[in-house]
N, CA, C and O atoms as CSV, one atom per row, in Angstrom:
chain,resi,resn,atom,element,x,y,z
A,1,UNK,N,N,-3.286,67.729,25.684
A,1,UNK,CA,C,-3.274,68.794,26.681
A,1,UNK,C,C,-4.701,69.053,27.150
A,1,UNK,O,O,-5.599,69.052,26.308
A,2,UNK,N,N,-4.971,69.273,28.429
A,2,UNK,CA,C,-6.240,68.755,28.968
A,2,UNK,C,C,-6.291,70.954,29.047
A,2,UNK,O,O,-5.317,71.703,29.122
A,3,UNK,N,N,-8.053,71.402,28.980
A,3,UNK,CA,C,-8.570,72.117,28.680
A,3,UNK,C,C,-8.813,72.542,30.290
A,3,UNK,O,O,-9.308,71.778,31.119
A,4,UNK,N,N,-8.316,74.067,30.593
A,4,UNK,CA,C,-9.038,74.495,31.804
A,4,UNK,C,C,-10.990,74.556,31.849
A,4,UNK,O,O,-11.785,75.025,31.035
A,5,UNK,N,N,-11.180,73.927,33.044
A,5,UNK,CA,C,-12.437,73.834,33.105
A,5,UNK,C,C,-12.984,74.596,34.553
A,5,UNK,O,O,-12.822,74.082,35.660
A,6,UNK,N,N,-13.733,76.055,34.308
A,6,UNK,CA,C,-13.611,76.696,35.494
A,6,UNK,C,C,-14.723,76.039,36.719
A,6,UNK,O,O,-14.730,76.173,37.942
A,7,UNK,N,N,-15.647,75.271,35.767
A,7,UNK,CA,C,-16.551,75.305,36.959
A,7,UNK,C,C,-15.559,74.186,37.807
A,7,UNK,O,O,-15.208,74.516,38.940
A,8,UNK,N,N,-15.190,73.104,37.359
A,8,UNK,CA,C,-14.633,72.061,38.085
A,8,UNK,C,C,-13.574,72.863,39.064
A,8,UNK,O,O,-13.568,72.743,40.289
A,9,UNK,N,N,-12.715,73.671,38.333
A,9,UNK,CA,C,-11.737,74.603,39.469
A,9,UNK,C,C,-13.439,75.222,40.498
A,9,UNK,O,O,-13.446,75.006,41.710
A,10,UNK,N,N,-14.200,75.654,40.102
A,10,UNK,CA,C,-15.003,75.887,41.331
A,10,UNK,C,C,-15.212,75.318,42.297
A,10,UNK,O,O,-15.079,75.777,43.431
A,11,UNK,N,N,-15.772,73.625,41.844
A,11,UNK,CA,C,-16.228,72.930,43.032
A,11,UNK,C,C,-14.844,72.752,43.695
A,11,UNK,O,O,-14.949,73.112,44.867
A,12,UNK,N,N,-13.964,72.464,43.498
A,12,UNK,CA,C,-12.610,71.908,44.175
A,12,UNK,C,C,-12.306,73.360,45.132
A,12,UNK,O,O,-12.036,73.119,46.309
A,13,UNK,N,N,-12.320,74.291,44.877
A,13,UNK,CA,C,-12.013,75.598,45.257
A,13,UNK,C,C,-13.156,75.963,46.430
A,13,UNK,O,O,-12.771,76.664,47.366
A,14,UNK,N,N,-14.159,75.635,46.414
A,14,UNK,CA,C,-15.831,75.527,47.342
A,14,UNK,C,C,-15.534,74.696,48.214
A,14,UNK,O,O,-15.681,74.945,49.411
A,15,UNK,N,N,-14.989,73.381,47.692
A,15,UNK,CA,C,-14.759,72.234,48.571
A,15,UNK,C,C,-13.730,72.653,49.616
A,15,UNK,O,O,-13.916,72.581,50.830
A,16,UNK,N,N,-12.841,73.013,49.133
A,16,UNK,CA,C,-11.561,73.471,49.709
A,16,UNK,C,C,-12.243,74.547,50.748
A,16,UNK,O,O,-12.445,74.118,51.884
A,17,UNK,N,N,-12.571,75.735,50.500
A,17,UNK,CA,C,-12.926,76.471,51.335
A,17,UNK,C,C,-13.926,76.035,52.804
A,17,UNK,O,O,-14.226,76.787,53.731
A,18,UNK,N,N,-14.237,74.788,52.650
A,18,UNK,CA,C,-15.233,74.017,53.679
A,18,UNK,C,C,-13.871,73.780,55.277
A,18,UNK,O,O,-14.006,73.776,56.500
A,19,UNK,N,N,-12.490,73.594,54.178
A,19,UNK,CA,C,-11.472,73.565,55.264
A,19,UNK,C,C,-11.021,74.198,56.151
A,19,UNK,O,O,-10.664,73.864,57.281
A,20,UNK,N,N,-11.030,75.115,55.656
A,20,UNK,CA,C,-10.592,76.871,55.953
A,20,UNK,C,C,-10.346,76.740,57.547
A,20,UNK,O,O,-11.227,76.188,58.207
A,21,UNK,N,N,-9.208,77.215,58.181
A,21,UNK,CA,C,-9.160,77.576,59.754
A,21,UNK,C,C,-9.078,79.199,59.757
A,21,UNK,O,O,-8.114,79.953,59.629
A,22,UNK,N,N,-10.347,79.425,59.936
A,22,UNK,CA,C,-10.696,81.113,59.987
A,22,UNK,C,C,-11.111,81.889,61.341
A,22,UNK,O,O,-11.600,83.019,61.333
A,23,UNK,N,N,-10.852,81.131,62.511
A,23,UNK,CA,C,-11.558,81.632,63.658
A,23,UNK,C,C,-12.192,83.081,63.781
A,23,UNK,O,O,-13.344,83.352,64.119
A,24,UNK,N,N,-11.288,83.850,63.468
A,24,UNK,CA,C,-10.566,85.240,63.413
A,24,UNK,C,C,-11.606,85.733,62.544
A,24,UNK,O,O,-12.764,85.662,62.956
A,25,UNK,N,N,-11.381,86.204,61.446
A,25,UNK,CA,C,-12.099,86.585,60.748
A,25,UNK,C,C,-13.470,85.848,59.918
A,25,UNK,O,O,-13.878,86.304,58.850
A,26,UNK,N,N,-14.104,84.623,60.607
A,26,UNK,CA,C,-14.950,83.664,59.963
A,26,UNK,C,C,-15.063,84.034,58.429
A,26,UNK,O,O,-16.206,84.024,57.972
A,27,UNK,N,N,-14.054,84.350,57.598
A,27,UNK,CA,C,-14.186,84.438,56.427
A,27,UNK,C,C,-13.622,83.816,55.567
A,27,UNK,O,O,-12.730,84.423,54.974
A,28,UNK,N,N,-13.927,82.297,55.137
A,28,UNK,CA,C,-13.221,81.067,54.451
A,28,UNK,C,C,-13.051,81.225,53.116
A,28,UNK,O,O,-14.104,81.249,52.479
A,29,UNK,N,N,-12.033,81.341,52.489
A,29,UNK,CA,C,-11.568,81.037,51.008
A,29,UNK,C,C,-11.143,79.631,50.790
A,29,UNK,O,O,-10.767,78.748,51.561
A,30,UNK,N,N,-11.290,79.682,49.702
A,30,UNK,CA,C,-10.666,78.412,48.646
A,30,UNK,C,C,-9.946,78.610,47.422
A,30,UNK,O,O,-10.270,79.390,46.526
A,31,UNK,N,N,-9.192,78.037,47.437
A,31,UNK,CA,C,-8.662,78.118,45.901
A,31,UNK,C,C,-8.073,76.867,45.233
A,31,UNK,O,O,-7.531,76.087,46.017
A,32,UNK,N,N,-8.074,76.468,43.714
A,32,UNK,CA,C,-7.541,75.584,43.213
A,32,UNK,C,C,-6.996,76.084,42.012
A,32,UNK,O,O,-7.377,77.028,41.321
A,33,UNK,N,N,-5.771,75.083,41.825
A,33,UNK,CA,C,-4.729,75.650,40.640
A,33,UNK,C,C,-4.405,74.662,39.887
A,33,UNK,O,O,-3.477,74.010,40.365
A,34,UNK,N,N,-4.778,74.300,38.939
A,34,UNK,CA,C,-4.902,73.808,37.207
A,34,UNK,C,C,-3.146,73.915,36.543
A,34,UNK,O,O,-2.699,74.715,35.722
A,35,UNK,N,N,-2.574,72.992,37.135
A,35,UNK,CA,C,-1.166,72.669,36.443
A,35,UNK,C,C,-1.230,72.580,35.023
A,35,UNK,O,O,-2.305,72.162,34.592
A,36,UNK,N,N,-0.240,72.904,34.075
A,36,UNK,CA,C,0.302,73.076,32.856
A,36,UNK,C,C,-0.361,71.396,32.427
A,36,UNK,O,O,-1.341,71.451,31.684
A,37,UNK,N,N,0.091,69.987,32.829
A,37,UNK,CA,C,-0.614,68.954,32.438
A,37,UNK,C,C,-1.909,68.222,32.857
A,37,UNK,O,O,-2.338,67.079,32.699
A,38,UNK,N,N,-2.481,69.656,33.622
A,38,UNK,CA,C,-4.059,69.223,33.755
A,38,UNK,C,C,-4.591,68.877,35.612
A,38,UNK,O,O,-5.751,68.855,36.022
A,39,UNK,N,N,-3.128,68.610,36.557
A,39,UNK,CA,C,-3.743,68.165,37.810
A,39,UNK,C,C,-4.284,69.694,38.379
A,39,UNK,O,O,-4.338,70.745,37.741
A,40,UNK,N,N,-4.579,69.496,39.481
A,40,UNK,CA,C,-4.994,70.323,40.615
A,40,UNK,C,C,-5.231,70.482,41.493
A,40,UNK,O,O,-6.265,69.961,41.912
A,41,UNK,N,N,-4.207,71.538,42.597
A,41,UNK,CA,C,-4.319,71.666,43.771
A,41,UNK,C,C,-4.972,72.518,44.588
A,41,UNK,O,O,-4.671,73.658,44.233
A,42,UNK,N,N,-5.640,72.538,45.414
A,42,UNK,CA,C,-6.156,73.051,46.184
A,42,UNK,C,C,-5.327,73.640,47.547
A,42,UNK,O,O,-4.330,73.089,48.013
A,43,UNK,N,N,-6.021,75.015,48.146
A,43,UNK,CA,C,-5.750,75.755,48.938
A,43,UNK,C,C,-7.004,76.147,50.056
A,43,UNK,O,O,-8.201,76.058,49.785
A,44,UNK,N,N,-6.491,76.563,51.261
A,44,UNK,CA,C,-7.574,77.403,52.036
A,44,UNK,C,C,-6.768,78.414,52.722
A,44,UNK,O,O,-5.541,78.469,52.634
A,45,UNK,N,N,-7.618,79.350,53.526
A,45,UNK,CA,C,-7.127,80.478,54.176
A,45,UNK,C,C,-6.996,79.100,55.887
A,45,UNK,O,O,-7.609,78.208,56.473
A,46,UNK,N,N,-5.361,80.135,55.895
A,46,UNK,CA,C,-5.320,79.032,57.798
A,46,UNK,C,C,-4.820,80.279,58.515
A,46,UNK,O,O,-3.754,80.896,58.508
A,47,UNK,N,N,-6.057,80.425,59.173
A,47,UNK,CA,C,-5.188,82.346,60.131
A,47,UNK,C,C,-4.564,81.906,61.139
A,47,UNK,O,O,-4.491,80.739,61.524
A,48,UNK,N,N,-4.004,83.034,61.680
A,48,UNK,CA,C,-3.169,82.860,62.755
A,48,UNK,C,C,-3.874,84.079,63.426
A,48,UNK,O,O,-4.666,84.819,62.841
A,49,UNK,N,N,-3.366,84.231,65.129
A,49,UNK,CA,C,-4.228,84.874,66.255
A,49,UNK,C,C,-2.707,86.093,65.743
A,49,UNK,O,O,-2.778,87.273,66.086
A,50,UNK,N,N,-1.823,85.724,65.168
A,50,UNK,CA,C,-0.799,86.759,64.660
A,50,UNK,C,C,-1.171,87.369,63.164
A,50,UNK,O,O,-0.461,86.934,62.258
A,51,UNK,N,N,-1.596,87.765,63.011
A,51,UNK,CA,C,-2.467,88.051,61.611
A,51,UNK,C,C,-1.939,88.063,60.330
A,51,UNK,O,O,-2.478,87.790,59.258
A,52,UNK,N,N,0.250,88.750,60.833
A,52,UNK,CA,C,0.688,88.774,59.502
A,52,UNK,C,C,1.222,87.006,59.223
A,52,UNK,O,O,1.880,86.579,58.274
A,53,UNK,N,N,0.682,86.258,60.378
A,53,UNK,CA,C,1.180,84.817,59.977
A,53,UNK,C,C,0.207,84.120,58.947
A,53,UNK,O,O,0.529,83.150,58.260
A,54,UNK,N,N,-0.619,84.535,58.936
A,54,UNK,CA,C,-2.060,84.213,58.348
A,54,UNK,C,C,-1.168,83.498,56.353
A,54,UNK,O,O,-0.213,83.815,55.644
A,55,UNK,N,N,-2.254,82.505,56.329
A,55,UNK,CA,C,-1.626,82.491,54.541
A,55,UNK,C,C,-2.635,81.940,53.744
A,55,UNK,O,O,-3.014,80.781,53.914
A,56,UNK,N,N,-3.031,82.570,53.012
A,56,UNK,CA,C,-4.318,82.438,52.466
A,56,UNK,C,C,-4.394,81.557,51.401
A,56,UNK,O,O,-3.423,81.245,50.711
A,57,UNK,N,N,-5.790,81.048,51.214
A,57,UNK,CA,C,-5.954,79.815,49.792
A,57,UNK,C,C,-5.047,79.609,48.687
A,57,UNK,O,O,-4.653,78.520,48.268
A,58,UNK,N,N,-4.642,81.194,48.091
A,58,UNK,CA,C,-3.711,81.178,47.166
A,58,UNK,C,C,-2.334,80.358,47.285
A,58,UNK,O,O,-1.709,79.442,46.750
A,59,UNK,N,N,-2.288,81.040,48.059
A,59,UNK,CA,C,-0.574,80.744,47.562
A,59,UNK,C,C,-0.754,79.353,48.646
A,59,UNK,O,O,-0.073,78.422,48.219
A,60,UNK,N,N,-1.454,79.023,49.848
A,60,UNK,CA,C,-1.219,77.331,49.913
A,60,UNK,C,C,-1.491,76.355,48.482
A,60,UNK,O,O,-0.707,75.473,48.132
A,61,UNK,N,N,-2.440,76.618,47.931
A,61,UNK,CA,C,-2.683,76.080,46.328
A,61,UNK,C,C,-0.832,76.091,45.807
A,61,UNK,O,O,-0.150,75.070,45.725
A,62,UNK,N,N,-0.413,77.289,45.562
A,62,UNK,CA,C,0.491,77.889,44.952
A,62,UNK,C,C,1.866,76.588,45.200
A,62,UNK,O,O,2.662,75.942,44.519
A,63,UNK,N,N,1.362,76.821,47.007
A,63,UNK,CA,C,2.798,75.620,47.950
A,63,UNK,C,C,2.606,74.677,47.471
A,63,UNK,O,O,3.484,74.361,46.668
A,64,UNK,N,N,1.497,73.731,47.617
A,64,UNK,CA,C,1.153,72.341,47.346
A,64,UNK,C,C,1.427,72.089,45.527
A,64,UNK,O,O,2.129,71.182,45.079
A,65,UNK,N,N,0.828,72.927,44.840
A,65,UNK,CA,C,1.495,72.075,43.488
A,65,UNK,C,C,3.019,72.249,43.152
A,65,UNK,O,O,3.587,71.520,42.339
A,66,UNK,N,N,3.773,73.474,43.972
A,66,UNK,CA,C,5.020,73.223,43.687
A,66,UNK,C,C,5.792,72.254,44.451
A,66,UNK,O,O,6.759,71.858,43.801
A,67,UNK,N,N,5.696,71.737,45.608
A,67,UNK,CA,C,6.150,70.959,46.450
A,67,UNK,C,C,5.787,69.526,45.725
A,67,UNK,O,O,6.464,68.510,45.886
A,68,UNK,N,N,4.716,69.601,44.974
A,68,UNK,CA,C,4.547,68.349,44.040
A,68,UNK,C,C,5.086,68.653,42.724
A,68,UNK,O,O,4.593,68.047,41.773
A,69,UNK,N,N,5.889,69.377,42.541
A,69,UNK,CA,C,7.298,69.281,41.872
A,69,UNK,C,C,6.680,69.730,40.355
A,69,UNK,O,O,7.146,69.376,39.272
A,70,UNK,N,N,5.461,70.637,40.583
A,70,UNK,CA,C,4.620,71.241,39.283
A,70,UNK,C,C,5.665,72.776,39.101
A,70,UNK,O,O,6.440,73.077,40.009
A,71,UNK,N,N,5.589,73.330,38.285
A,71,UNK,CA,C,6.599,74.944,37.579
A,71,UNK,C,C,6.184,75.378,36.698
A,71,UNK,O,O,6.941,76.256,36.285
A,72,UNK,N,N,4.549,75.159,35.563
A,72,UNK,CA,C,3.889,75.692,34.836
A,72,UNK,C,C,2.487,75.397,35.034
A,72,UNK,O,O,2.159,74.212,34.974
A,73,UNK,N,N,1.862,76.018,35.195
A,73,UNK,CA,C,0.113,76.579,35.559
A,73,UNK,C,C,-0.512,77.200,34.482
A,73,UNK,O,O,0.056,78.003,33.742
A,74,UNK,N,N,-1.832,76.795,34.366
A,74,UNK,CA,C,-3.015,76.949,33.165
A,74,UNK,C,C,-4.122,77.879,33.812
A,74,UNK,O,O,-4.800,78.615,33.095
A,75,UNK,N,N,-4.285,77.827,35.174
A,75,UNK,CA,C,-5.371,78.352,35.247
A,75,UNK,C,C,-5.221,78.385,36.774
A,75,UNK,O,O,-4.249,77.789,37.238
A,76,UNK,N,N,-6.446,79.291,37.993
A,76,UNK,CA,C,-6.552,79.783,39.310
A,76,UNK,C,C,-7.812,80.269,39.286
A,76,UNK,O,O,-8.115,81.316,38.715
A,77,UNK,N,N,-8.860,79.300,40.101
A,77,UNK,CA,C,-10.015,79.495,40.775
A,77,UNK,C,C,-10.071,79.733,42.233
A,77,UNK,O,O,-9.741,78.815,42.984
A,78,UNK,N,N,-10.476,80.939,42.740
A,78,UNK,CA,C,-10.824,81.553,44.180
A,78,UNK,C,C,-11.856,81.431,44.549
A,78,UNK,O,O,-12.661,82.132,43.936
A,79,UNK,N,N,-12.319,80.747,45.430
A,79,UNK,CA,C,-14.099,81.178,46.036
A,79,UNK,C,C,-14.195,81.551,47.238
A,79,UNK,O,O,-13.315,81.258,48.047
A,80,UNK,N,N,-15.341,82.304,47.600
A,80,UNK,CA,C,-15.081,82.953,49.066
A,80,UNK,C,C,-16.738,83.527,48.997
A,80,UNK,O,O,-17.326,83.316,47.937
A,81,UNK,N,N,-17.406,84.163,49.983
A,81,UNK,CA,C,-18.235,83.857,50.415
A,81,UNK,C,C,-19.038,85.211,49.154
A,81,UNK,O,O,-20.214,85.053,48.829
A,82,UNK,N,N,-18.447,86.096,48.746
A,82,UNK,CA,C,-18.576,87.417,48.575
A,82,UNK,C,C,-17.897,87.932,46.915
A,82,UNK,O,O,-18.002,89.007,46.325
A,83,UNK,N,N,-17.280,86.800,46.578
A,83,UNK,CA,C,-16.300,87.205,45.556
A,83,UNK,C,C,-15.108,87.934,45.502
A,83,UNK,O,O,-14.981,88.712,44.556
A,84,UNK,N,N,-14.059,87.826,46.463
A,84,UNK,CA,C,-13.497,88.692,46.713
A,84,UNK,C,C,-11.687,88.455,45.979
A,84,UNK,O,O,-10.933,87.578,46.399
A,85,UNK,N,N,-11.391,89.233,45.098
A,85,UNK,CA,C,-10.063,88.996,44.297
A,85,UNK,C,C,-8.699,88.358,45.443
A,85,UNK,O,O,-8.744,88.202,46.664
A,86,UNK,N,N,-7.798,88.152,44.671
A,86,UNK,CA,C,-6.933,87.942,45.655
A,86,UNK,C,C,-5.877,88.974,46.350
A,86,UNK,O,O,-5.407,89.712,45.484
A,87,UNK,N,N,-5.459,89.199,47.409
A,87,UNK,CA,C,-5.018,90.404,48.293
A,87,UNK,C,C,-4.014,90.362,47.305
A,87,UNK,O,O,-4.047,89.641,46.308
A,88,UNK,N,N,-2.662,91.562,47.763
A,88,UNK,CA,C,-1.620,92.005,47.316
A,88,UNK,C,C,-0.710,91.211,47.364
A,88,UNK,O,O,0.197,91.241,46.532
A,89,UNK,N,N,-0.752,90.441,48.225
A,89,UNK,CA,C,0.753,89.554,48.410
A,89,UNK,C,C,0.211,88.572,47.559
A,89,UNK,O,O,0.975,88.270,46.642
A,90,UNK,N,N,-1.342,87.719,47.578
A,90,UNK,CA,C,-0.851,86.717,46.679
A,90,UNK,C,C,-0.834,87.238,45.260
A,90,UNK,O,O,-0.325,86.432,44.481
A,91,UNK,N,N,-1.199,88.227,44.779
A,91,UNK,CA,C,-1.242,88.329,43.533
A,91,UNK,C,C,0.044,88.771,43.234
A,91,UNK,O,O,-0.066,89.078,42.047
A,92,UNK,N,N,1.643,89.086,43.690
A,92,UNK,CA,C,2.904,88.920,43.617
A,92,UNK,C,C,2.777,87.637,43.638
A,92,UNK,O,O,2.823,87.146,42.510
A,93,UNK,N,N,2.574,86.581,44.849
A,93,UNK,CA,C,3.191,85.598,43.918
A,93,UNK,C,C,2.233,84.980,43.032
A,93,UNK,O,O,2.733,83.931,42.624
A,94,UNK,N,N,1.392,85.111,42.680
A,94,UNK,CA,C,0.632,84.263,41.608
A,94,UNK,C,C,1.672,84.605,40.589
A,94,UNK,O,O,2.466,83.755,40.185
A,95,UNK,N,N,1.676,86.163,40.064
A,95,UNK,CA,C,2.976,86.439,38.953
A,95,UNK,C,C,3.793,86.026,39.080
A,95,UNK,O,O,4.187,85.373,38.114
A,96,UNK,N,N,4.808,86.064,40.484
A,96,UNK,CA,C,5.805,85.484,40.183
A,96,UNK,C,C,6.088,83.830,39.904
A,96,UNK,O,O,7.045,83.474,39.216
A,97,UNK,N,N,5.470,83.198,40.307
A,97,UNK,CA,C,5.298,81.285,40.131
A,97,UNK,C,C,4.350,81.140,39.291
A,97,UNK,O,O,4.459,80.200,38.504
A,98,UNK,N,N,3.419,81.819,39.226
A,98,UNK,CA,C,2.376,80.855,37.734
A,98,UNK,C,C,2.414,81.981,36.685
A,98,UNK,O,O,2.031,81.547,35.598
A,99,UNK,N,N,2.700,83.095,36.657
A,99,UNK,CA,C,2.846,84.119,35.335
A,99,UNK,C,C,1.369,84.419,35.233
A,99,UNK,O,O,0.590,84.319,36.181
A,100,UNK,N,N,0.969,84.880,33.731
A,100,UNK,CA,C,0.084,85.753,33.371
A,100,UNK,C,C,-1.340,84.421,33.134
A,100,UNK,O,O,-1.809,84.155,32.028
A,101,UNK,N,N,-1.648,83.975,34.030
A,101,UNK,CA,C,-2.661,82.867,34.048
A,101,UNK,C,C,-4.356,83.619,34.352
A,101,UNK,O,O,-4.485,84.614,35.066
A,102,UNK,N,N,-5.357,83.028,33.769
A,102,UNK,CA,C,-6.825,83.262,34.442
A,102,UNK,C,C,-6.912,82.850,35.581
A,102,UNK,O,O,-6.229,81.917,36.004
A,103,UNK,N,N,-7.872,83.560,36.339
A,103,UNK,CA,C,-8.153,83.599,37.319
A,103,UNK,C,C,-9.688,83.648,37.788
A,103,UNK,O,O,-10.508,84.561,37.688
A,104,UNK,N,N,-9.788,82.515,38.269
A,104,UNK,CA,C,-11.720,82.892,38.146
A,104,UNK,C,C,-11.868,83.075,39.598
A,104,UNK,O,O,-11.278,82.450,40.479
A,105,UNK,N,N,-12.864,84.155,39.747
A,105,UNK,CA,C,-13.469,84.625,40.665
A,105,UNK,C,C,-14.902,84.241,41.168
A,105,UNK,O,O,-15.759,84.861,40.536
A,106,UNK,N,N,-15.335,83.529,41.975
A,106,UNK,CA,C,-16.669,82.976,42.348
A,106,UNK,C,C,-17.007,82.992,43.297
A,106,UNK,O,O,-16.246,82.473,44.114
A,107,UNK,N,N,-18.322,83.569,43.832
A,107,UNK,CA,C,-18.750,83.749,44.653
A,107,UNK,C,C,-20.278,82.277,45.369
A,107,UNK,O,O,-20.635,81.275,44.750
A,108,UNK,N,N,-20.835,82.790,46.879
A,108,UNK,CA,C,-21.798,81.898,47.123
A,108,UNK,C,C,-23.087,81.900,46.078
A,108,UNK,O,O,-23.556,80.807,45.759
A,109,UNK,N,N,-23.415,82.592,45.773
A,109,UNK,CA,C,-24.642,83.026,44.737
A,109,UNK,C,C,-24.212,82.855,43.288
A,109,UNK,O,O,-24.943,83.336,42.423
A,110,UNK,N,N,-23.225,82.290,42.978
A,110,UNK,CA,C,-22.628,81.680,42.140
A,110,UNK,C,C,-22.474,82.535,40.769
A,110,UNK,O,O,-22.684,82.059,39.653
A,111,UNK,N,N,-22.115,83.741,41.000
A,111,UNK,CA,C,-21.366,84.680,40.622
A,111,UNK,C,C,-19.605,84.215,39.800
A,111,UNK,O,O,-18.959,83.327,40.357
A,112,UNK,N,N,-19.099,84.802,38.702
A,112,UNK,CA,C,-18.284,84.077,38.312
A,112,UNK,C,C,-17.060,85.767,37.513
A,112,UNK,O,O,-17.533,86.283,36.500
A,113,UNK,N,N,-16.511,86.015,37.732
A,113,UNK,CA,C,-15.478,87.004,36.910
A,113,UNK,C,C,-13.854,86.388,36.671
A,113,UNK,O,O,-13.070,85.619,37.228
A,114,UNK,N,N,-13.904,87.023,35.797
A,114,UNK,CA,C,-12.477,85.986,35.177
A,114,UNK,C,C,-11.359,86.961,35.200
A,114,UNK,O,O,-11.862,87.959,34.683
A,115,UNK,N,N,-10.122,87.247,35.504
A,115,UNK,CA,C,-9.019,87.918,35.009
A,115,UNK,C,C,-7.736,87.977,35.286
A,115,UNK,O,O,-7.360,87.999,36.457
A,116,UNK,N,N,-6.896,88.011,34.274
A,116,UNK,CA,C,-5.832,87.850,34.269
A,116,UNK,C,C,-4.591,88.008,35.409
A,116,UNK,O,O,-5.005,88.868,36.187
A,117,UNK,N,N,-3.393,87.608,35.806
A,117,UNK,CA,C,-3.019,88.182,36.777
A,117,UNK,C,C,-2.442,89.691,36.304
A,117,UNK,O,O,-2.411,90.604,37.129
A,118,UNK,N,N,-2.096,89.843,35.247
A,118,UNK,CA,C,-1.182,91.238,34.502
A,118,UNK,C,C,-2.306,92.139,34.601
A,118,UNK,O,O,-2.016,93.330,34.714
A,119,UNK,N,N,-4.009,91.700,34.576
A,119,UNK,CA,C,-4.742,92.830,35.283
A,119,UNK,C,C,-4.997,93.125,36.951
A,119,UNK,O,O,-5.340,94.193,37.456
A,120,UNK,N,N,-4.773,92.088,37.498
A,120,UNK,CA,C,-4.858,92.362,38.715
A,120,UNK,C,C,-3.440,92.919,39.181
A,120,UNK,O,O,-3.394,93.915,39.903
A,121,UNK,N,N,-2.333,92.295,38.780
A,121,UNK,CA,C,-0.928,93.268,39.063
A,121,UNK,C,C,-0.339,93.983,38.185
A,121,UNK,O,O,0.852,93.778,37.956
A,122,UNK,N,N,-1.250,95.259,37.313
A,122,UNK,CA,C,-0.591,95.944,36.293
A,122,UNK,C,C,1.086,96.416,36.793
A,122,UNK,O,O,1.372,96.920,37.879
A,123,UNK,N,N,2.022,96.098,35.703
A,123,UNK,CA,C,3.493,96.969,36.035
A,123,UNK,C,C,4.253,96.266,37.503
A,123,UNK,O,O,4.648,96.968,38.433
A,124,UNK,N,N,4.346,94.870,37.477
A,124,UNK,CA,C,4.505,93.976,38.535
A,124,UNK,C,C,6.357,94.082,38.460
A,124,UNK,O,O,7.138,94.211,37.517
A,125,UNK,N,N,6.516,93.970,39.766
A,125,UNK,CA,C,7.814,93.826,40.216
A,125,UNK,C,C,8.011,92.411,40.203
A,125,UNK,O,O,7.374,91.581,40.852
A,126,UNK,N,N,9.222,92.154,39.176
A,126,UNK,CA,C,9.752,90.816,38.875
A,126,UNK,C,C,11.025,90.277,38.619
A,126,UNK,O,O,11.803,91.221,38.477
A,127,UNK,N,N,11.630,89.141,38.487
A,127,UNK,CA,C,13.053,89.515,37.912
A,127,UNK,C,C,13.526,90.533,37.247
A,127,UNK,O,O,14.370,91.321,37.675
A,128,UNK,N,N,12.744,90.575,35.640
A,128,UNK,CA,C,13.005,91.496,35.074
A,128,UNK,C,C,13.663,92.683,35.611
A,128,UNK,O,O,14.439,93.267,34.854
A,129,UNK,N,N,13.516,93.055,36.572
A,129,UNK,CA,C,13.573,94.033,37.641
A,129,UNK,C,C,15.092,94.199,38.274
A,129,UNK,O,O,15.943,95.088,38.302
A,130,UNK,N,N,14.950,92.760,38.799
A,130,UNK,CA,C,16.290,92.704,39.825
A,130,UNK,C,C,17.830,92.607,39.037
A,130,UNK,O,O,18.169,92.004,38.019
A,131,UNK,N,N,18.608,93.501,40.008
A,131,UNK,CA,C,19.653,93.403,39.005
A,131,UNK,C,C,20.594,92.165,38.564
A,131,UNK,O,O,20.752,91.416,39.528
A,132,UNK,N,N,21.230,91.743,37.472
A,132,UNK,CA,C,21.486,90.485,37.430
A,132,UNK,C,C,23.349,90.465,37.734
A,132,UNK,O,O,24.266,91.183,37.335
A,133,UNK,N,N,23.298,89.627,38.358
A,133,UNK,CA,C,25.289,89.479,38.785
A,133,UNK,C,C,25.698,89.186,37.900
A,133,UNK,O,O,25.256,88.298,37.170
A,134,UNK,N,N,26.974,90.073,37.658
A,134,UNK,CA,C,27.795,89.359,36.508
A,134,UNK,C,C,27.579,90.207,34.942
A,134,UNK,O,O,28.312,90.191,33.953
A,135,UNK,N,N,26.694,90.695,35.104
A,135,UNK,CA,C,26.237,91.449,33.811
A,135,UNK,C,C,27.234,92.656,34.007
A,135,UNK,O,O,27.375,93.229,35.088
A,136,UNK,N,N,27.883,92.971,32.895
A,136,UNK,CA,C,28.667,94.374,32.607
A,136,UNK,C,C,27.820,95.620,32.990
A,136,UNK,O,O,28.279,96.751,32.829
């Protein structure tokens, strides 16, 4: 079982952010996500001139390793110009598709904070939640 390694999620996550279609807000993220047997995918922010179309580094990371047919995650590196955590929506789905995983935070000045998603979404709405059919 291969060992999360954050700086390497950095450069891939830096690299990634070089992609970024940000017209709008010139503010490029990256992200890369560290599958359960070690691969990793990468994400960028791609805006739209419609803003709620917009879908940021995360959860494209999030698309691409599940569409490559990945369903357990080790680890989630973000970089962005400033250090900036991940918004509200992706941190629902980070919980909901990769669970209670690290999360490294890195900035240009090469700044680095680490944390969990159960701290960034304390008391998260999840299955657990929804009611189940069929249950008495």
């Amino acid at each position: 079982m291969e060992t999360v390694k954050p700086e390497l999620l950095k450069t891939l996550a830096q690299k990634a952010s070089t992609f970024s279609h940000s017209p709008f807000s010139k503010y490029p993220v990256g992200a890369a996500l560290q599958t359960e047997d070690g691969a990793i995918y990468t994400g960028c922010n791609i805006e739209s001139s419609s803003y709620g179309l917009t879908v940021c580094a995360e959860r494209n990371a999030i698309a691409s390793a599940v569409v490559n047919g990945h369903k357990k995650f080790r680890a989630m590196a973000v970089y962005s110009l400033n250090g900036a955590t991940p918004c509200g929506a992706c941190r629902q789905v980070i919980w909901d598709i990769c669970g209670n995983i690290p999360i490294y935070v890195f900035d240009q000045n090469g700044h680095k904070k680490m944390y969990w998603t159960k701290d960034l979404l304390p008391n998260p709405f999840d299955d657990t939640k929804l009611e189940k059919k069929n249950n008495p």
